[in-house]
VEXTOR-702260 format. One record per residue: residue in one letter; z negated, y, x negated of N, C-alpha, C, O in turn. Coordinates in Angstrom, 3 decimals. Atoms other than C-alpha are relative to their C-alpha. Example, Ala and Ser with C-alpha at 12.3 -4.5 7.8 and 13.67 -1.06 7.14 Angstrom:
2
<rec><pado>A</pado><n_up>0.000</n_up><n_north>-1.190</n_north><n_east>-0.890</n_east><ca_up>-7.800</ca_up><ca_north>-4.500</ca_north><ca_east>-12.300</ca_east><c_up>0.000</c_up><c_north>1.200</c_north><c_east>-0.900</c_east><o_up>-0.665</o_up><o_north>1.181</o_north><o_east>-1.936</o_east></rec>
<rec><pado>S</pado><n_up>0.060</n_up><n_north>-1.190</n_north><n_east>0.820</n_east><ca_up>-7.140</ca_up><ca_north>-1.060</ca_north><ca_east>-13.670</ca_east><c_up>-0.730</c_up><c_north>1.090</c_north><c_east>0.770</c_east><o_up>-0.899</o_up><o_north>2.198</o_north><o_east>0.261</o_east></rec>
This chain:
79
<rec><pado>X</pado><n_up>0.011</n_up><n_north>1.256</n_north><n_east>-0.748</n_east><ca_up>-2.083</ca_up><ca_north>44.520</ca_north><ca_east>6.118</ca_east><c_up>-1.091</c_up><c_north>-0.887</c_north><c_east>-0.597</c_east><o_up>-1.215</o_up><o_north>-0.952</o_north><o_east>-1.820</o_east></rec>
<rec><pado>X</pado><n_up>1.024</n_up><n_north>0.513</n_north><n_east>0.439</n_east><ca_up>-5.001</ca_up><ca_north>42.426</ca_north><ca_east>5.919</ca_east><c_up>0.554</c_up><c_north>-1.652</c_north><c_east>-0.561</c_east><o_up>1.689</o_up><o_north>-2.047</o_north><o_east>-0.295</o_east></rec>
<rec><pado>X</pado><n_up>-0.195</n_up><n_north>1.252</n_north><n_east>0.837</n_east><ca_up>-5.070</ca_up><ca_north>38.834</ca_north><ca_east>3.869</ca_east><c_up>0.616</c_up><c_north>-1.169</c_north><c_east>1.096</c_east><o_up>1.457</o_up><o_north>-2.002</o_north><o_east>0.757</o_east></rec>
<rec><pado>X</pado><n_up>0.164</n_up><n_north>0.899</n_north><n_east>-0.932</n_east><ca_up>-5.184</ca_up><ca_north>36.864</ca_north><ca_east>7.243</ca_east><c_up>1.643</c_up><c_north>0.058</c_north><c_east>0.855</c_east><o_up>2.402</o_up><o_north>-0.866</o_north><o_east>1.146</o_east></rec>
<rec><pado>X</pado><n_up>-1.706</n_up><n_north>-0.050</n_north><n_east>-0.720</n_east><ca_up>-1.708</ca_up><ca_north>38.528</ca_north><ca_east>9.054</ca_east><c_up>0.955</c_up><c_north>-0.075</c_north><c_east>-1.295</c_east><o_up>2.153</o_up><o_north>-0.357</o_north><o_east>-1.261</o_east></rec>
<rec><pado>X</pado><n_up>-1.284</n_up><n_north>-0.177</n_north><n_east>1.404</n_east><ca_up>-0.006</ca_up><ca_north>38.846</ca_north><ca_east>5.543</ca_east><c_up>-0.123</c_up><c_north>-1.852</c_north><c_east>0.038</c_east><o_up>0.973</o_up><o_north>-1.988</o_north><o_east>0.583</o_east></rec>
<rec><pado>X</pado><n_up>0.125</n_up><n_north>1.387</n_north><n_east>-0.195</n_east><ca_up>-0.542</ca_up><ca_north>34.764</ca_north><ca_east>5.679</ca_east><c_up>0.588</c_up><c_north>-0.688</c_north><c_east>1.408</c_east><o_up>1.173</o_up><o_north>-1.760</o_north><o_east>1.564</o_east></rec>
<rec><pado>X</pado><n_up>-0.882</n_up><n_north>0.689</n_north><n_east>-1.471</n_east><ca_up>0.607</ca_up><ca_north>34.249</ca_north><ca_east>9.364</ca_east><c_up>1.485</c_up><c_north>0.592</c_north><c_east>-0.469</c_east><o_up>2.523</o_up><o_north>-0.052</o_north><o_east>-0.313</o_east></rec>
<rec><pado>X</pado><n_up>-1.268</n_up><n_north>-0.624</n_north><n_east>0.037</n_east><ca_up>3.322</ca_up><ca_north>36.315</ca_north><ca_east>8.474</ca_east><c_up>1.161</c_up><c_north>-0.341</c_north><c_east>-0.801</c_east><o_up>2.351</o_up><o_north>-0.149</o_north><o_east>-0.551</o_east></rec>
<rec><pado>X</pado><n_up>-0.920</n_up><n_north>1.103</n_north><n_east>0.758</n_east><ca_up>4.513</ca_up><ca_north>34.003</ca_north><ca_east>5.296</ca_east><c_up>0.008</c_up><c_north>-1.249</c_north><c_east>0.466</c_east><o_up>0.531</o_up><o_north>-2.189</o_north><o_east>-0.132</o_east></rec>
<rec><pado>X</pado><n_up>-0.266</n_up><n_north>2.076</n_north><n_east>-0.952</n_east><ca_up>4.169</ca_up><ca_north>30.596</ca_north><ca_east>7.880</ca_east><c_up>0.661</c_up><c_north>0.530</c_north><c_east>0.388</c_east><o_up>1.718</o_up><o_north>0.076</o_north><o_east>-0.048</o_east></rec>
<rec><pado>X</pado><n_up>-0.943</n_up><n_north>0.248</n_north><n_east>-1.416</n_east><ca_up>6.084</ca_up><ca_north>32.095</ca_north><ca_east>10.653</ca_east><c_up>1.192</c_up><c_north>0.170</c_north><c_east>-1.030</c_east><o_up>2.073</o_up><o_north>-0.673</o_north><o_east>-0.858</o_east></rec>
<rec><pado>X</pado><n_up>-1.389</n_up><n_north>-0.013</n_north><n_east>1.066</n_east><ca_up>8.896</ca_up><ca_north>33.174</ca_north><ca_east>7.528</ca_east><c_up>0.650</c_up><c_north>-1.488</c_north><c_east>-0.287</c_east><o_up>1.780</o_up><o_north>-1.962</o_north><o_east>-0.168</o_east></rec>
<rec><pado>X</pado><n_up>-0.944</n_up><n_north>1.563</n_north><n_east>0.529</n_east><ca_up>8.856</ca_up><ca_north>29.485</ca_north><ca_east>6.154</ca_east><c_up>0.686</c_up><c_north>-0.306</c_north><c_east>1.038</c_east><o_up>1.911</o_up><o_north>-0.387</o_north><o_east>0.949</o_east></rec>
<rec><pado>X</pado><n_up>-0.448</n_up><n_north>0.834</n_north><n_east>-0.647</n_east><ca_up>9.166</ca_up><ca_north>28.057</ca_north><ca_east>9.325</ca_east><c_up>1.130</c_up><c_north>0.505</c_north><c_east>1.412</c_east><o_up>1.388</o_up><o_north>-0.216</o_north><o_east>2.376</o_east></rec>
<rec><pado>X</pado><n_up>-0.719</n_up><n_north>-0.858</n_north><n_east>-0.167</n_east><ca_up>11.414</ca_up><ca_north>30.475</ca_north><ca_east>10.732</ca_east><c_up>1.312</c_up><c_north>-0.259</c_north><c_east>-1.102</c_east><o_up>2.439</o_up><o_north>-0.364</o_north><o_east>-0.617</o_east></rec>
<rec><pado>X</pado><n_up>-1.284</n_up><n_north>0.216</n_north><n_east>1.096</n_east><ca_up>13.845</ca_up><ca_north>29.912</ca_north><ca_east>7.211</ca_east><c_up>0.327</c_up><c_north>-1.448</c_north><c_east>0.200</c_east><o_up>1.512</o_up><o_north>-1.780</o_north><o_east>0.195</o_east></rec>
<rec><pado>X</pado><n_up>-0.503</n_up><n_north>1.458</n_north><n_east>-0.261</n_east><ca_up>13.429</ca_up><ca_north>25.827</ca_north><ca_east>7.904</ca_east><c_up>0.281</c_up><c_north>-0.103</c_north><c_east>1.073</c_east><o_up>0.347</o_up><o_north>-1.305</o_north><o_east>1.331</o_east></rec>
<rec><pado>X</pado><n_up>-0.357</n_up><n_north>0.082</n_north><n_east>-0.577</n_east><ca_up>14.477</ca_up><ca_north>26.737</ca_north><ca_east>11.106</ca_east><c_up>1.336</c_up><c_north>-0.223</c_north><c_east>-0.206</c_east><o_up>2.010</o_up><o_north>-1.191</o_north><o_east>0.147</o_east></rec>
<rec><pado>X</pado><n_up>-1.497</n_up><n_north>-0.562</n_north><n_east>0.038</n_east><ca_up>17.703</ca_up><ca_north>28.278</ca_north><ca_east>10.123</ca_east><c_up>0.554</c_up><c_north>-1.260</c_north><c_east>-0.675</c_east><o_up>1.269</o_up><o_north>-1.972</o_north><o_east>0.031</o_east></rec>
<rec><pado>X</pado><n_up>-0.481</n_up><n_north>1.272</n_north><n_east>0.513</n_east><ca_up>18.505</ca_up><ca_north>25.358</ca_north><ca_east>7.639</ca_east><c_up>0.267</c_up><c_north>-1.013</c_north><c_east>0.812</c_east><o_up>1.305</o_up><o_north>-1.673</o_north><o_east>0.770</o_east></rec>
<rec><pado>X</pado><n_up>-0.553</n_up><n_north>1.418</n_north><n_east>-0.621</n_east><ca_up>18.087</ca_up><ca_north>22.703</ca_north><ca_east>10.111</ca_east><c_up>1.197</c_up><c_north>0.053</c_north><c_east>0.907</c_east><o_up>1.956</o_up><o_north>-0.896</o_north><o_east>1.101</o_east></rec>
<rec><pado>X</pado><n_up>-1.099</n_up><n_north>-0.549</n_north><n_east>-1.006</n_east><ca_up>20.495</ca_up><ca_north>24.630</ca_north><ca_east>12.622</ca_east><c_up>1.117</c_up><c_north>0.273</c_north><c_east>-0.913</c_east><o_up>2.075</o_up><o_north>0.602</o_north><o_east>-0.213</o_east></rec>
<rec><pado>X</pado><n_up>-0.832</n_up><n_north>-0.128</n_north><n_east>0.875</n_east><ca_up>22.730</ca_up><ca_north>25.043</ca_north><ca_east>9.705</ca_east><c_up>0.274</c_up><c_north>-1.295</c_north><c_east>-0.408</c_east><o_up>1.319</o_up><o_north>-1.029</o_north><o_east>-1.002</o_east></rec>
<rec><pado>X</pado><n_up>0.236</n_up><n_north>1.462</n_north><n_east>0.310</n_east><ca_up>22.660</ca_up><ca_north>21.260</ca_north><ca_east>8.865</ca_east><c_up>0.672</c_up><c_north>-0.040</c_north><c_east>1.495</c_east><o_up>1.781</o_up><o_north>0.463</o_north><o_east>1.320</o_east></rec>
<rec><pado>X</pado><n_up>-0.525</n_up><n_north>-0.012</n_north><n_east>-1.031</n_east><ca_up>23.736</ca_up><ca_north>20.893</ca_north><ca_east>12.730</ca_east><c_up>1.398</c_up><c_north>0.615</c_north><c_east>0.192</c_east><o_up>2.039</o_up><o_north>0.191</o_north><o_east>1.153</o_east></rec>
<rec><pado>X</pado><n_up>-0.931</n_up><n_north>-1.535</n_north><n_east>-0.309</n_east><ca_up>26.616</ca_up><ca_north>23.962</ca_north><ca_east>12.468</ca_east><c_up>1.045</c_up><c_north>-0.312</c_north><c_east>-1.103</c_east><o_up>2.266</o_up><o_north>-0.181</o_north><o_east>-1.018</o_east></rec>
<rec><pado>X</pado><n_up>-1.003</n_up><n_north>-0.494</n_north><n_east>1.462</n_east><ca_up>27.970</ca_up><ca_north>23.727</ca_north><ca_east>8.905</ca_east><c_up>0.979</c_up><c_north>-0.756</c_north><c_east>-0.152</c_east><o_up>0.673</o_up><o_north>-1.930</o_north><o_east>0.055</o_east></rec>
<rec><pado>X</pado><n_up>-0.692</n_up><n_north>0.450</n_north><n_east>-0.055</n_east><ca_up>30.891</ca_up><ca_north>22.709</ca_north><ca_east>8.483</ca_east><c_up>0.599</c_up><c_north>-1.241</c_north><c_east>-1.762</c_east><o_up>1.643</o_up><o_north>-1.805</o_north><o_east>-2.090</o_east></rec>
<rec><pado>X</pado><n_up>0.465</n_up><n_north>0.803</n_north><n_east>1.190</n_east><ca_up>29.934</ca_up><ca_north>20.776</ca_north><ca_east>5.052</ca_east><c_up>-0.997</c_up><c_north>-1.221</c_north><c_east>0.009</c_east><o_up>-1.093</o_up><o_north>-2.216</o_north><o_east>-0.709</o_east></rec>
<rec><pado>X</pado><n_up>1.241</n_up><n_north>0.725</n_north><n_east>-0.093</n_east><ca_up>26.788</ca_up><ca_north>19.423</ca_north><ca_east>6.557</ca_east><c_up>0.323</c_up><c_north>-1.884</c_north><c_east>0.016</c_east><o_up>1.512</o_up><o_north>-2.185</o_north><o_east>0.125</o_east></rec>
<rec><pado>X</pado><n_up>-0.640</n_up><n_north>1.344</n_north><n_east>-0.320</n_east><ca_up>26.916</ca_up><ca_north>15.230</ca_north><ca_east>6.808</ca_east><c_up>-0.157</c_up><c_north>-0.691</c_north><c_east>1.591</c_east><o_up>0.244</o_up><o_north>-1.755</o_north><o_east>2.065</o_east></rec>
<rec><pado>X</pado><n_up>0.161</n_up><n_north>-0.218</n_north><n_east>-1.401</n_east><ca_up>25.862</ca_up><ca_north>15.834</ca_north><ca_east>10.334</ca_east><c_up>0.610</c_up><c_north>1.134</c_north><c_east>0.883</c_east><o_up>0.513</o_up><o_north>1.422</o_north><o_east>2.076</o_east></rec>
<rec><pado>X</pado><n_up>-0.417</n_up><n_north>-1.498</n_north><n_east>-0.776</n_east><ca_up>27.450</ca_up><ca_north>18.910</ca_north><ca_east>11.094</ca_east><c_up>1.432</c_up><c_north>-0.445</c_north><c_east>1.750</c_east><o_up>2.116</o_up><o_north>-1.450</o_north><o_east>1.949</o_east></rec>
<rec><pado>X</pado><n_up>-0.914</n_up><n_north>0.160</n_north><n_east>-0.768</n_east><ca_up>29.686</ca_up><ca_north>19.299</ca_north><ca_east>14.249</ca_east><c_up>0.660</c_up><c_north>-0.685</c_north><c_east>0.271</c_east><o_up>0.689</o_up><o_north>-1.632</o_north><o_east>1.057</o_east></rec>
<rec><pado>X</pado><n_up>-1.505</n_up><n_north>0.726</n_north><n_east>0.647</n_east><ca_up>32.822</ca_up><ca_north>18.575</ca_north><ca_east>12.842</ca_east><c_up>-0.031</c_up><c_north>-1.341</c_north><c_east>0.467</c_east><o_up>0.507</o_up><o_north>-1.766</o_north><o_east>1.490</o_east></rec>
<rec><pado>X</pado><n_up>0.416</n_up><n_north>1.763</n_north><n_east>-0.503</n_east><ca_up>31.576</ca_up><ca_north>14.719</ca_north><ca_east>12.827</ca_east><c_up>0.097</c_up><c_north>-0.390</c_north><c_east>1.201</c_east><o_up>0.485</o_up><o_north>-1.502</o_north><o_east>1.559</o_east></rec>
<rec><pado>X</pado><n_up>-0.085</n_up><n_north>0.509</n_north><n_east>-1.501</n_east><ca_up>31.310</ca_up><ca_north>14.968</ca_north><ca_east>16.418</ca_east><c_up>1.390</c_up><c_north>0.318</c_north><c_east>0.647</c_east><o_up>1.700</o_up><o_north>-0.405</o_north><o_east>1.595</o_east></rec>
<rec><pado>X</pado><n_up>-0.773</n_up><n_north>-0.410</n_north><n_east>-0.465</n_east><ca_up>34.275</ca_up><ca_north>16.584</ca_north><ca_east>17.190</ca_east><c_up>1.330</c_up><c_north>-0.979</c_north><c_east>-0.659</c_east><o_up>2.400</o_up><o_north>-0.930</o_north><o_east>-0.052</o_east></rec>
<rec><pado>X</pado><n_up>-0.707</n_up><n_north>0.426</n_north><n_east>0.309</n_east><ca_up>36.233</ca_up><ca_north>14.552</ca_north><ca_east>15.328</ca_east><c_up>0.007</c_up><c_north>-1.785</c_north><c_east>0.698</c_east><o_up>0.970</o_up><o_north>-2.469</o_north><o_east>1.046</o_east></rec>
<rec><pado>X</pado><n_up>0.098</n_up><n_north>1.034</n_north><n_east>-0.970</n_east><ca_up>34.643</ca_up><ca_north>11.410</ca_north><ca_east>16.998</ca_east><c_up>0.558</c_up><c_north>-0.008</c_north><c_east>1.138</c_east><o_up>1.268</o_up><o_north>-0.941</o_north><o_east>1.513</o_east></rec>
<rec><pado>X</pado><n_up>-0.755</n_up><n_north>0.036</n_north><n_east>-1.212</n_east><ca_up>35.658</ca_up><ca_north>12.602</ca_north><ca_east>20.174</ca_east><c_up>1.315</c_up><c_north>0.093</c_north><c_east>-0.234</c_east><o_up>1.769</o_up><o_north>-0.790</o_north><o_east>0.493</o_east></rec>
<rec><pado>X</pado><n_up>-1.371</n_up><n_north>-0.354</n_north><n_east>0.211</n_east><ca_up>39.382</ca_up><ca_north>13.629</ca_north><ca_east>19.095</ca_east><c_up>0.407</c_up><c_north>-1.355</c_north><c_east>0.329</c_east><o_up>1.132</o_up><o_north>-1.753</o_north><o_east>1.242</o_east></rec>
<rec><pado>X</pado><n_up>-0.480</n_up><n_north>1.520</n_north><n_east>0.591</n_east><ca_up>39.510</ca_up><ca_north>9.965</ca_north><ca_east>17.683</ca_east><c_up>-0.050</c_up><c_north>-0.879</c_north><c_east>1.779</c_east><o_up>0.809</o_up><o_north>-1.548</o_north><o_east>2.352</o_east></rec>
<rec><pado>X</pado><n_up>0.197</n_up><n_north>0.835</n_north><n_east>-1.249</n_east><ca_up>38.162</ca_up><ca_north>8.570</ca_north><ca_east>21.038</ca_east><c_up>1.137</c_up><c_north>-0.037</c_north><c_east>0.952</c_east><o_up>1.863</o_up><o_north>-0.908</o_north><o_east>1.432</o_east></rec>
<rec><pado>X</pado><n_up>-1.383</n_up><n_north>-0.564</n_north><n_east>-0.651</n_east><ca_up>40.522</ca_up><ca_north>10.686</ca_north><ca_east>22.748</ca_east><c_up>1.251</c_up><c_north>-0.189</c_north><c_east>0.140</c_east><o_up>2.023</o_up><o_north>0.197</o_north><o_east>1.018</o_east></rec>
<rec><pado>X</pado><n_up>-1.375</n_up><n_north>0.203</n_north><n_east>0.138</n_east><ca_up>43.384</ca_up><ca_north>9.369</ca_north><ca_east>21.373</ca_east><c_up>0.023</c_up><c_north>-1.685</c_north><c_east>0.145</c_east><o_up>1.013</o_up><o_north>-2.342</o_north><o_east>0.467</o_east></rec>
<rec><pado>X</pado><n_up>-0.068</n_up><n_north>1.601</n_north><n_east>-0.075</n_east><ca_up>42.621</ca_up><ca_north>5.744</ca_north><ca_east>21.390</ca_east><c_up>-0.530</c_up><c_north>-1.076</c_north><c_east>-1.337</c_east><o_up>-0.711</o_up><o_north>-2.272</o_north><o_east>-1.564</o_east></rec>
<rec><pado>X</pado><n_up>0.160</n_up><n_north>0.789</n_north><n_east>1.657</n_east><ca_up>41.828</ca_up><ca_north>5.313</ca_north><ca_east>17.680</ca_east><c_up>-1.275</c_up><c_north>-0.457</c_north><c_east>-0.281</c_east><o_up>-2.034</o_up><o_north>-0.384</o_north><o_east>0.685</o_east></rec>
<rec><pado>X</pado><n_up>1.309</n_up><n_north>0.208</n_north><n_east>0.163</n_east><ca_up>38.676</ca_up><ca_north>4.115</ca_north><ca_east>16.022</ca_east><c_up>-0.386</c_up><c_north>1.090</c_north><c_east>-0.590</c_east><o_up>0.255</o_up><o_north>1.943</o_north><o_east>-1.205</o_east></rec>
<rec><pado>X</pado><n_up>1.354</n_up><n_north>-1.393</n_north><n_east>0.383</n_east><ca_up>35.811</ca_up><ca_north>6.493</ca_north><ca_east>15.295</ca_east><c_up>-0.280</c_up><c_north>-0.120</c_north><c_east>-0.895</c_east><o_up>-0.872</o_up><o_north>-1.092</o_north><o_east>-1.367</o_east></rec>
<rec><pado>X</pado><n_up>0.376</n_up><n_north>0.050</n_north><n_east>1.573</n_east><ca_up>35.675</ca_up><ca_north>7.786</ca_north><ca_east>12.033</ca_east><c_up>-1.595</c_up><c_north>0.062</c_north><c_east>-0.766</c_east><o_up>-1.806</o_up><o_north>0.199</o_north><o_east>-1.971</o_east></rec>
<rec><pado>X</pado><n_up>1.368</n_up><n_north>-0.011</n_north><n_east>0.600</n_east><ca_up>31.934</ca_up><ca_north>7.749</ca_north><ca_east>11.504</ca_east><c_up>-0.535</c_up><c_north>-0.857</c_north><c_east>1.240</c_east><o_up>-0.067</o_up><o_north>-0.899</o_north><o_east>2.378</o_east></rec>
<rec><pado>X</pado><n_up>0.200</n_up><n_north>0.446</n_north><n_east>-1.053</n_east><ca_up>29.701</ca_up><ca_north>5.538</ca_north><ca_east>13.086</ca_east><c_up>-1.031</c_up><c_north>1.483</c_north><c_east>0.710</c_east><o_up>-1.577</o_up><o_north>2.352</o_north><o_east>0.031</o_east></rec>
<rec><pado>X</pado><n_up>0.024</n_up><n_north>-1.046</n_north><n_east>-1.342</n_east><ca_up>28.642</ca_up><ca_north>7.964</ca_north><ca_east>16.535</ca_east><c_up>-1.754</c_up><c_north>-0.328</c_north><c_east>-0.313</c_east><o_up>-2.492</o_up><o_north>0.468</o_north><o_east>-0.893</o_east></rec>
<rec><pado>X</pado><n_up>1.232</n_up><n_north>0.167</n_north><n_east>-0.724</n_east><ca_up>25.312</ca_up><ca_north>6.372</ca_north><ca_east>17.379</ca_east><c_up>-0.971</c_up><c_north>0.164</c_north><c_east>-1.626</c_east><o_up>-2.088</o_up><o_north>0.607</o_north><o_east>-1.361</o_east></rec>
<rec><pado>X</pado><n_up>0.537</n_up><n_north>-0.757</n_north><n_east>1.404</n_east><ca_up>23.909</ca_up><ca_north>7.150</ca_north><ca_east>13.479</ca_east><c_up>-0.153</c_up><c_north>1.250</c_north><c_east>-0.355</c_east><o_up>-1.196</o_up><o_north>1.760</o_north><o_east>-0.763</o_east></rec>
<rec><pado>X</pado><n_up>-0.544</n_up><n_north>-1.220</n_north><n_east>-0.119</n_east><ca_up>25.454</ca_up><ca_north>10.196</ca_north><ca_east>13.408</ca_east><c_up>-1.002</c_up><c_north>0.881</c_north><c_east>1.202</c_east><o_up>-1.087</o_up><o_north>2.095</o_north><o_east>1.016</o_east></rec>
<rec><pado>X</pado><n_up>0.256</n_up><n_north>-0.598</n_north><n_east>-1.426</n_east><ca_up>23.629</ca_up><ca_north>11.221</ca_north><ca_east>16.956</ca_east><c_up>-1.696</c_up><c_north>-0.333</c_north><c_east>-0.235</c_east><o_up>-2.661</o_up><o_north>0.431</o_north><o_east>-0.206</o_east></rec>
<rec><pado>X</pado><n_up>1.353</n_up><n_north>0.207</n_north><n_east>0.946</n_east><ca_up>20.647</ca_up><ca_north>9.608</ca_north><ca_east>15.600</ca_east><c_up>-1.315</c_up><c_north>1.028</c_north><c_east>-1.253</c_east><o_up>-2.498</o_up><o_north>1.303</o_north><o_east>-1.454</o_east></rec>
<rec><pado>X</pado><n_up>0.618</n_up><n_north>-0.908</n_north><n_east>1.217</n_east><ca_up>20.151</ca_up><ca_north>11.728</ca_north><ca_east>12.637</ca_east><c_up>-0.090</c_up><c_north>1.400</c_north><c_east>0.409</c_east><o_up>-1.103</o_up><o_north>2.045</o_north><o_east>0.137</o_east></rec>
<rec><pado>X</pado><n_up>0.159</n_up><n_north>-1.114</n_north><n_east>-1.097</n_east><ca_up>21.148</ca_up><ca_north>14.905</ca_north><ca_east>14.945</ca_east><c_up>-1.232</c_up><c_north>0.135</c_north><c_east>0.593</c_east><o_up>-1.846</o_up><o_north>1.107</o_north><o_east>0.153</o_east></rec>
<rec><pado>X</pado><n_up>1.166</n_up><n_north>0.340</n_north><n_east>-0.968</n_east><ca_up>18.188</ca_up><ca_north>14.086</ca_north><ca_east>17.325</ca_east><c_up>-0.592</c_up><c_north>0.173</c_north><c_east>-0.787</c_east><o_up>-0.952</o_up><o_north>1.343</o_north><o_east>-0.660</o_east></rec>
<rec><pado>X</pado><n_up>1.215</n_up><n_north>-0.124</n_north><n_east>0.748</n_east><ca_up>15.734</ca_up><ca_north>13.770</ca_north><ca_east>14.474</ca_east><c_up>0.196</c_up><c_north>2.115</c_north><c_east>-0.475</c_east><o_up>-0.668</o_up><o_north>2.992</o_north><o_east>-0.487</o_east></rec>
<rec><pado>X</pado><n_up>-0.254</n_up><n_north>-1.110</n_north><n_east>0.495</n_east><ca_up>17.171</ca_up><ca_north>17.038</ca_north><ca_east>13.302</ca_east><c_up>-0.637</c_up><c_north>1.383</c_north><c_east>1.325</c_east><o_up>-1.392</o_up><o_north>2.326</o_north><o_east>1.093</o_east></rec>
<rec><pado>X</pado><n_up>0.834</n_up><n_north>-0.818</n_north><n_east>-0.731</n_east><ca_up>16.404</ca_up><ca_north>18.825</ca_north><ca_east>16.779</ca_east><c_up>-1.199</c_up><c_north>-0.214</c_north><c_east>0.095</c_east><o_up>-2.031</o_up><o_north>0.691</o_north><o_east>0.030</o_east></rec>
<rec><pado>X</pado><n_up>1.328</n_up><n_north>0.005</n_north><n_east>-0.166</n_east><ca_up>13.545</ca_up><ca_north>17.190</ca_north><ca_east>17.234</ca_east><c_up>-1.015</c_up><c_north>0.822</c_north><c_east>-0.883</c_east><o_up>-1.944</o_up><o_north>1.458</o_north><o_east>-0.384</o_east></rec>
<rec><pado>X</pado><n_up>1.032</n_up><n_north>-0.673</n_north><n_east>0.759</n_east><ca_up>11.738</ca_up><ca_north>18.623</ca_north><ca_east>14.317</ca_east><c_up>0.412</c_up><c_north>1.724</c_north><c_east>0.062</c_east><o_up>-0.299</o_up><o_north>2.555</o_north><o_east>-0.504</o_east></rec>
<rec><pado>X</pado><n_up>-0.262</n_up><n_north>-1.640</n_north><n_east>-0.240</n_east><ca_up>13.605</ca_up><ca_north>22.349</ca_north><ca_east>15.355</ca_east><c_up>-0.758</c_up><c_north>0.141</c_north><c_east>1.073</c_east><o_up>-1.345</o_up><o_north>1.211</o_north><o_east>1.237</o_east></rec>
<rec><pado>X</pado><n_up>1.109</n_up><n_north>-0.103</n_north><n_east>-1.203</n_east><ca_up>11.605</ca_up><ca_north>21.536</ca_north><ca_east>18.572</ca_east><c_up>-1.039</c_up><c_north>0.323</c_north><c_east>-0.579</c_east><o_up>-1.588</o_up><o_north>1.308</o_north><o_east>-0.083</o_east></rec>
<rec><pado>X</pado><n_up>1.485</n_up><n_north>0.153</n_north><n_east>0.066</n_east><ca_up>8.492</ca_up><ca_north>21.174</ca_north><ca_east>16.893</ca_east><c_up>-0.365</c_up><c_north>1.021</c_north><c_east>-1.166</c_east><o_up>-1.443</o_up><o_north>0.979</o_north><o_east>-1.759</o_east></rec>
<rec><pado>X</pado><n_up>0.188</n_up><n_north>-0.742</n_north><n_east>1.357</n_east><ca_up>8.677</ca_up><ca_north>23.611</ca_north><ca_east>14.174</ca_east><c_up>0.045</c_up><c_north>1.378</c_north><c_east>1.622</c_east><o_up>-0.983</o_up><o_north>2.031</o_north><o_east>1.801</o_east></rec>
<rec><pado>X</pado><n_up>0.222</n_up><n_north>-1.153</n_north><n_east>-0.713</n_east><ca_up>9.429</ca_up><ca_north>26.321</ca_north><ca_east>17.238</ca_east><c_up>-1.431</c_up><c_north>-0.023</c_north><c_east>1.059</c_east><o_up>-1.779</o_up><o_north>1.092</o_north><o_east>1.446</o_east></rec>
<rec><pado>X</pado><n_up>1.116</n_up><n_north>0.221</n_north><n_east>-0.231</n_east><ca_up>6.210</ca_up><ca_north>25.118</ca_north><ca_east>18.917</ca_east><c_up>-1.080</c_up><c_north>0.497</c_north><c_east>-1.063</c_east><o_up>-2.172</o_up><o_north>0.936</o_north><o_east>-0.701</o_east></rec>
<rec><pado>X</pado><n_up>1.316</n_up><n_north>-0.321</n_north><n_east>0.745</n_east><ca_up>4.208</ca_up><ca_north>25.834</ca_north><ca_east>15.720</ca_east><c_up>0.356</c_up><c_north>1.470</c_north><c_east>-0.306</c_east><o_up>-0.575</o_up><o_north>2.094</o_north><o_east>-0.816</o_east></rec>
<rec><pado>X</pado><n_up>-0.152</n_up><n_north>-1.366</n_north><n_east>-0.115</n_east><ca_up>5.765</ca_up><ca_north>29.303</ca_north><ca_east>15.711</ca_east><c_up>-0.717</c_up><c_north>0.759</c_north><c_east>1.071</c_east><o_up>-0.963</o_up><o_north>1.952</o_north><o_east>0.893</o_east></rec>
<rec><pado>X</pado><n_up>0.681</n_up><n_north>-0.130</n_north><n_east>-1.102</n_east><ca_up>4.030</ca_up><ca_north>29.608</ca_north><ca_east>18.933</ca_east><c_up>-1.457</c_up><c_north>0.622</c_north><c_east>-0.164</c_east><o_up>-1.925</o_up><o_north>1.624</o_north><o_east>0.379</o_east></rec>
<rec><pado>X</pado><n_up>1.051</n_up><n_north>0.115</n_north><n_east>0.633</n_east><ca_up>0.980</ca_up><ca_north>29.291</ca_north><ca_east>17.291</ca_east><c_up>-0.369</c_up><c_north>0.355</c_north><c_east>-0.826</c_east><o_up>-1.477</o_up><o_north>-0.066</o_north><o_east>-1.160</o_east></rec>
<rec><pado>X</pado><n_up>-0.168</n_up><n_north>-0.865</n_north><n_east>1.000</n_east><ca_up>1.387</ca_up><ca_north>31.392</ca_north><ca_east>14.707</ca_east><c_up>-0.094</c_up><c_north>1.444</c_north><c_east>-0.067</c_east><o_up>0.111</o_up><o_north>2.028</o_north><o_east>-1.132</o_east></rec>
């Protein structure tokens, strides 16, 4: 393998592995954004109670989180 694909081939890895992290950050059930947070917002809503995290922070930090899974699978594109 020449110098030039052995080099595309460790970008598309990173950004391919900081894929998985950020979708894991979204998923995990540890994360401070993960799911859970949302699901538990809605439960809470659901029932009448107040919302244990604030939502629109929470949904906030999500968004930034796809956004840069958007733009990281764009530079895979390109890769």
């Amino acid at each position: 393998m020449d110098e030039n694909k052995m080099e595309k081939q460790m970008e598309r890895e990173r950004i391919e592995s900081e894929i998985r992290c950020l979708v894991s950050r979204l998923d995990a059930p540890t994360s401070d954004i993960g799911d859970w947070k949302v699901v538990k917002c809605y439960e809470a809503k659901l029932q009448g109670h107040e919302l244990p995290y604030d939502l629109d922070e929470l949904m906030e930090e999500r968004q930034k989180v796809r956004d840069r899974i958007n733009e990281l699978q764009g530079e895979l594109e390109s890769v």
